[in-house]
N, C-alpha and C positions, 0 to 999 in steps of 0.2 A: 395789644388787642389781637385775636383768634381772629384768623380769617375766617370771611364767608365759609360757609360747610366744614370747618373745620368741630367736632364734634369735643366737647369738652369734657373730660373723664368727671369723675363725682368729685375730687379733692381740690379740684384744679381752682374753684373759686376763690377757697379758702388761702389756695397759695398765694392767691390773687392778691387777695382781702390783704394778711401781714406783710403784704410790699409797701404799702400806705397807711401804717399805722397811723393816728394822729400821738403827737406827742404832747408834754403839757404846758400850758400858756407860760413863758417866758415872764411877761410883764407881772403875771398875778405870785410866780414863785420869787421875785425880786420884790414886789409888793410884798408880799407876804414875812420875806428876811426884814424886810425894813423894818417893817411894822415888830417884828421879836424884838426889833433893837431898840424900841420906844416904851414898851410894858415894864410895868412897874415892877422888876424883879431886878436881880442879877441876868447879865448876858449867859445864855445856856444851863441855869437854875433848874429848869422843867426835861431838861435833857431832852431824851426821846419824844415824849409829847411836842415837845418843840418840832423837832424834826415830824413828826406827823403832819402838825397842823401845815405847816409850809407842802410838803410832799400833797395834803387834801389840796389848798389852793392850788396848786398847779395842775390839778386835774378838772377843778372845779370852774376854772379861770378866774375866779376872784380872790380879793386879797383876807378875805372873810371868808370860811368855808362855813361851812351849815350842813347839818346829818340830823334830818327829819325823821328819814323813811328807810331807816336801814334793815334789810331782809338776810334771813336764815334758810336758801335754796337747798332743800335736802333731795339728791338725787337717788333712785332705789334701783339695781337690777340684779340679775339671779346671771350665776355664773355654771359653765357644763364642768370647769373645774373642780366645784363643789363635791362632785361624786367620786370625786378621789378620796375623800376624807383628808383633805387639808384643814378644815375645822372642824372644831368640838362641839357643830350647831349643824342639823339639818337646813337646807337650803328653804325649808318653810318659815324657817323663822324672820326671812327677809318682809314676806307677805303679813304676818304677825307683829313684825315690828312697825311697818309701815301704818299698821290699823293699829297701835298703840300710838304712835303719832298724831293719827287723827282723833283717836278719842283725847288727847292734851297726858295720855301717863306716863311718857316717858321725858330723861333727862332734859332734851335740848327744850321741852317745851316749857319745861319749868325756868330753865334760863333764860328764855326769849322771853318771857313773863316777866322774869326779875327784873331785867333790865328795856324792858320797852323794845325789844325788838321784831318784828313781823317774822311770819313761822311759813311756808310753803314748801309742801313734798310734793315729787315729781315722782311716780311711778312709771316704770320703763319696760314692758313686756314682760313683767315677772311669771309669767307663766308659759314663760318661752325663755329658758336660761342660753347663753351665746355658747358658741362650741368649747370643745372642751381645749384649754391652748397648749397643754402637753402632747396635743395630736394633731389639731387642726387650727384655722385660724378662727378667732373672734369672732367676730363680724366680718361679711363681704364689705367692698369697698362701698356700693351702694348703700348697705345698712349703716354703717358707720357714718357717713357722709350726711345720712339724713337725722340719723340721732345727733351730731354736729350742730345742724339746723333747727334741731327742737329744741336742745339747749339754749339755742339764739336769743329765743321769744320767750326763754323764763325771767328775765331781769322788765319786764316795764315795770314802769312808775317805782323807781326807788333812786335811792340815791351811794346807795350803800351795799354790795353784795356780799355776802358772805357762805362762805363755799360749805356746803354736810352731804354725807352719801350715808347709803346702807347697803349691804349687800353680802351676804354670807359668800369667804373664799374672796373676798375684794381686794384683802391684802398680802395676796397669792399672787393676784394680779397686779397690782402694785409694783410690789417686788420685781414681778419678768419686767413691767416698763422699765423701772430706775436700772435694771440691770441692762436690758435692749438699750436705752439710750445711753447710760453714763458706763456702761463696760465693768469691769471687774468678775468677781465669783458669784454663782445663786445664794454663798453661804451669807456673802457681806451683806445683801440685801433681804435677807430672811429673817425675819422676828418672829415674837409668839402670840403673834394679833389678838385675837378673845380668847388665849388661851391655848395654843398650839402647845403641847409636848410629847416627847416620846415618838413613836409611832407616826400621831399625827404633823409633827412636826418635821419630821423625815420626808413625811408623803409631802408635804407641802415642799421642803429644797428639794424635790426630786422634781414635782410637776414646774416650777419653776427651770430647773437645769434642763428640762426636756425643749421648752419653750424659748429659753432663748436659743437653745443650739436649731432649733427651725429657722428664728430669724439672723442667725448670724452674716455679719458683714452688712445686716440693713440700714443705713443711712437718714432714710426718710421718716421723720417723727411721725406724722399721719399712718405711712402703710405699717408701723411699727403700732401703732394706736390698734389699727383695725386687727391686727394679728397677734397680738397679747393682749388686749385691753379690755374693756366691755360698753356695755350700754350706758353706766353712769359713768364713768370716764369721759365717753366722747362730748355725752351733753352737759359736762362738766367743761371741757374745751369751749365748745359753745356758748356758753356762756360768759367765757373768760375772755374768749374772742370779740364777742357782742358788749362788755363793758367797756372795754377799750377805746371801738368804734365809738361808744356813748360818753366816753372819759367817765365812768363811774368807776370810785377806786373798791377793788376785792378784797378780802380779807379772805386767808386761805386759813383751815383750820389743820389735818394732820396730816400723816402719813398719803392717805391716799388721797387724799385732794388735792396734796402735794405731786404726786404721779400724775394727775392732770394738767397741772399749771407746770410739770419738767417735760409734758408732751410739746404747749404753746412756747415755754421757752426757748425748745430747740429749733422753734418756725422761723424765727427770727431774731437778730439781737436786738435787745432791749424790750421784744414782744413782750415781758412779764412784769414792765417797769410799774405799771398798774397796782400792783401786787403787793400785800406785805402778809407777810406768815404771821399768824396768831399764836402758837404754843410749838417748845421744841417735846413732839409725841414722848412717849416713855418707849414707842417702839425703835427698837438699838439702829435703825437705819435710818431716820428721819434727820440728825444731826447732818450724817453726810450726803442727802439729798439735801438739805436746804444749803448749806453752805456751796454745793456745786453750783446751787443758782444762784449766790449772792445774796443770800438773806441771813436777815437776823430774828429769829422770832420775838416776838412781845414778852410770851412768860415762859416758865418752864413749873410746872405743876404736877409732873409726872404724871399726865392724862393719856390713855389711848383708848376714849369709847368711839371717838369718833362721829357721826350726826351731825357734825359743825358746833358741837359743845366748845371747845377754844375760842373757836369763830364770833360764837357768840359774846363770849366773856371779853373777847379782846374790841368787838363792837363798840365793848361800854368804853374803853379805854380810845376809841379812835375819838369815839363823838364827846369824849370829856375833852380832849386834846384840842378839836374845833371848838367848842364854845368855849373853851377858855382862851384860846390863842384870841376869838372873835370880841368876846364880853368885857376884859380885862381892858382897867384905864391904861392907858399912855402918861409916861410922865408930864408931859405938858398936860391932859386934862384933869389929873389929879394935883396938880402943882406941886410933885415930888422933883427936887432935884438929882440928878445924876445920868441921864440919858445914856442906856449903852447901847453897842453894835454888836447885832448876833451874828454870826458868818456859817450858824451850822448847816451843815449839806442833811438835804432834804434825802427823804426816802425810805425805804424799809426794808 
C-alpha cells in the first residue's frame, strides 16, 4: 500500500491490479476432467474441445460451463502513423468502416449474425489520430492510462469476450509492439497488413525500425504501450485486464489484438491464462507472436481482415465445446458401459 501523500503515477494501479490476478477455480477444473472421463465417448475423442470445455470451467467455476452472452468488442482508433503511407487506405477509412459497422455491411457483422453472437464498437478519438511513433510517443502516460480504463467498462454483462479492432496503419503498430517487447528485427515483425507492398511496404519497416530504436532497452510493457501503441490497443488491454478480474474467458482474434493481449502478457506471468487465440492470421508474423505466448490458435484459414472475424468464428466453436462437454450423457445415465479417465490439460 502508497503511503499517505505519496502521489500515484497513471499506470501504477494497473501494476497494482496483475499482482492479484484471480486464478481458476481448482475444484471446477477437476470437476470439470472428471466429468470428460464419464461422457459417453472415447477418453480425448473431442480433442481440443475437450480441453476448452474444462479450461471454460475453470474460469467459470463450475463443472458445467455455459456461454450465453458471448460479445464481439470491436475497438476503432486512427493512428499519426498513418501519414507515412504505411497503408494502401487513407486514415478516413477507419471512420467509414466504423459507420459500415453500425449500419450491419460489413464482414464481422454478418458473422456475429451467423452464429448468434452480440456485436459492439468502441470508437476512440478518431478524429484525433495518437502521435506519429516514428518520432514521438503514442500517447502520454495519462492518455493511455485512461483509455486502459475505458476499455475496463466495455465487457459488462457477458460472458464471453472476444477481442476486433479497426484502425488504418494498426498493424504498423502492431508490429513496433511485438518488436518492443519480444526483440528481434522490424523486418520479422512486418507483414502486408490490407495490402502493404512496394513503397508502402518499406515505409511501413522503416516507420516501425524508427520506433523501436526510440524505445530501445525499454522494459516496462505499459510505458512501451504508451510509446508505440494507440488507442485501440490500450482499451484493448483494458479490457483483457477487466475479464480476468471478472474470470470471463477472451477469445483473441489476430495479429493485432494479439499485440494487446503480448502488452498484458508481459504484465505478469500467467496474466494471459484467460486467453485462447482464435485463428493463426495469414499475416507472416502472427505464428511467432502467438507461439512466444504459448498459444495454440483454434483454426488456421488464412484470414487477415481483422474486426474480430476469427473471434467470432472461433466463439461458435468455444460455446459448441461448453454445451457439449455440459449436455452430453455420462455413462452411467445412458447405461453405456465402459467409463473412461480423461487427463487432458486444460487451456489454449
Amino acid at each position: 500500500m502508497r503511503d499517505a501523500g505519496t502521489r500515484a503515477a497513471p499506470f501504477d494501479d494497473f501494476r497494482d491490479l496483475v499482482k492479484s490476478l484471480p486464478a481458476p477455480d481448482a475444484e471446477a477444473l477437476a470437476a470439470a476432467r472428471a466429468r470428460q472421463g464419464r461422457l459417453t465417448k472415447p477418453p480425448g475423442s473431442l480433442g481440443r474441445l475437450e480441453q476448452i470445455a474444462i479450461w471454460l470451467a475453470g474460469w467459470q467455476g463450475q463443472e458445467k460451463p455455459v456461454i450465453e452472452r458471448p460479445m464481439v468488442a470491436v475497438f476503432a482508433g486512427n493512428h499519426g502513423v498513418a501519414a507515412r503511407g504505411v497503408a494502401p487506405y487513407p486514415a478516413d477509412v477507419t471512420q467509414q468502416m466504423v459507420a459500415n459497422f453500425r449500419a450491419g455491411g460489413a464482414s464481422i457483422n454478418q458473422l456475429c449474425t451467423s452464429f448468434n453472437v452480440g456485436l459492439k464498437v468502441f470508437e476512440l478519438a478518431l478524429e484525433l489520430p495518437t502521435g506519429d511513433i516514428a518520432e514521438k510517443d503514442a500517447l502520454s502516460e495519462r492518455d493511455c492510462a485512461a483509455t486502459i480504463a475505458y476499455g475496463m467498462e466495455a465487457i459488462e454483462g457477458i460472458d464471453l469476450l472476444c477481442l476486433g479492432e479497426m484502425g488504418v496503419g494498426n498493424t504498423t503498430v502492431a508490429s513496433a509492439l511485438f518488436c518492443a517487447l519480444f526483440g528481434g528485427e522490424p523486418e520479422e515483425w512486418v507483414g502486408y497488413g490490407s495490402g502493404s507492398t512496394g513503397a508502402v511496404l518499406e515505409a511501413k519497416i522503416e516507420a516501425v525500425r524508427l520506433a523501436c530504436e526510440r524505445v530501445k532497452g525499454e522494459t516496462d510493457p505499459l510505458v512501451i504501450l504508451k510509446r508505440v501503441g494507440g488507442r485501440e490497443l490500450a482499451a484493448m488491454v483494458g479490457a483483457v485486464l477487466a475479464a480476468r478480474m471478472q474470470r470471463i474467458p477472451v477469445v483473441v482474434d489476430g495479429f493485432v489484438t494479439s499485440a494487446a493481449v503480448a502488452v498484458v502478457h508481459k504484465m505478469a506471468p500467467g496474466a494471459t491464462d484467460h486467453c485462447i487465440f482464435a485463428h493463426r492470421s495469414a499475416e507472416k508474423a502472427h505464428r511467432q507472436a502467438v507461439e512466444a505466448m504459448g498459444g495454440a490458435p483454434l483454426l488456421d484459414l488464412g484470414m487477415r481482415l481483422g474486426e474480430g472475424t476469427g473471434a467470432a468464428i472461433a466463439a461458435a466453436i468455444v460455446r459448441a465445446a461448453a454445451y457439449t462437454h455440459s449436455n452430453m450423457a455420462t455413462f452411467g445415465e445412458a447405461g453405456v458401459s465402459g467409463e473412461g479417465v480423461n487427463v487432458d490439460r486444460a487451456g489454449g
